[in-house]
C-alpha positions as CSV (number, residue, x, y, z in Angstrom):
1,X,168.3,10.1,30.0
2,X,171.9,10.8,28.1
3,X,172.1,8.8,24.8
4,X,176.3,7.5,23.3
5,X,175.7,8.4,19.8
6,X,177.3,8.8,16.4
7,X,176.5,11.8,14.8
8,X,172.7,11.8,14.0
9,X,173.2,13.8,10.5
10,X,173.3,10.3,8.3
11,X,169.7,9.2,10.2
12,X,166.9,10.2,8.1
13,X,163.4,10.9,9.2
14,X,161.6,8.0,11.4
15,X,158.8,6.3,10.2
16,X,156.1,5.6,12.3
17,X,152.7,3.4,11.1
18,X,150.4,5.3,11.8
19,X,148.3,2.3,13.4
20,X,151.2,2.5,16.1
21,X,149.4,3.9,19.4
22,X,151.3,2.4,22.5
23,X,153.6,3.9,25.1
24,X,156.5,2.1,23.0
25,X,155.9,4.6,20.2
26,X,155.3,7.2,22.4
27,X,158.8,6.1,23.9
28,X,160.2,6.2,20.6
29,X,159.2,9.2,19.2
30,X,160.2,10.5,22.4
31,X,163.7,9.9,22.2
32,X,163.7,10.3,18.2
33,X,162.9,14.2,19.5
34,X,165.8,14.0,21.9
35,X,168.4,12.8,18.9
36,X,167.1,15.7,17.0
37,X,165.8,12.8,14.3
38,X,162.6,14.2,12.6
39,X,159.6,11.3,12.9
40,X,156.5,11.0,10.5
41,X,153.4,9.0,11.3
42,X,152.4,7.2,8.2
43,X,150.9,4.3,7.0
44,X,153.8,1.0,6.1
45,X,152.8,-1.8,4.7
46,X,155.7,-3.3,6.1
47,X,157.2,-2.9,9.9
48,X,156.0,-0.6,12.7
49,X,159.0,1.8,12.1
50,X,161.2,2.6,9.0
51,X,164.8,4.2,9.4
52,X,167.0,4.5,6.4
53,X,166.8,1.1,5.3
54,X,166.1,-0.8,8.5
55,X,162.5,-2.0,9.1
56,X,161.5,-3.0,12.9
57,X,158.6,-5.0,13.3
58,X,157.7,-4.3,17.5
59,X,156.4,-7.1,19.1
60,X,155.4,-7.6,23.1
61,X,156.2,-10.9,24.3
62,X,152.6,-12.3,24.0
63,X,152.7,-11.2,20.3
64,X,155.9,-12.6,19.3
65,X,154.6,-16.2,20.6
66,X,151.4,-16.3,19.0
67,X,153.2,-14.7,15.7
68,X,155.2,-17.7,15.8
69,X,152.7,-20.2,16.9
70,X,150.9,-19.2,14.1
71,X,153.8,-18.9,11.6
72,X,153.2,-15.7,10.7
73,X,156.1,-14.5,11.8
74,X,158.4,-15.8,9.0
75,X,155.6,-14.1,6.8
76,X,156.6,-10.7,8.3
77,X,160.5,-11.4,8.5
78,X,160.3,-12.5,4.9
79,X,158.6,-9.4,3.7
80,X,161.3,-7.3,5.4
81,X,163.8,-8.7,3.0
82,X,161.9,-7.2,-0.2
83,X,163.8,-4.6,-2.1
């Protein structure tokens, strides 16, 4: 695997919720390793991983539909925007 990157010196440490247990986070943390970009499993209220100021919610495609079916989707895309 080769990654095009920007230096990595302005990315700050990954955060991982510490719920996250799937071969996406494993993936993740994988390639975090790679970029020399330090990861910390923690608990977040918010999102499944935290970078800087970017908040990613990870969603298979199963989840995504019922998250939307169920309209709490906006919920979670609403309480990215908080400050």
């Amino acid at each position: 695997m080769k990654f095009i990157t920007k230096s990595n010196k302005s990315l700050k440490e990954l955060m991982i919720d510490s719920r996250e247990d799937s071969v996406l986070s494993e993936l993740v943390e994988h390639i975090a390793t790679i970029m020399n970009v330090k990861t910390k499993k923690t608990f977040l209220e918010i999102g499944d991983y935290v970078i800087n100021d970017i908040c990613i919610e990870a969603k298979s495609a199963a989840d995504f539909l019922a998250s939307v079916r169920n309209k709490r989707i906006f919920n979670q895309i609403d309480n990215m925007d908080i400050e």
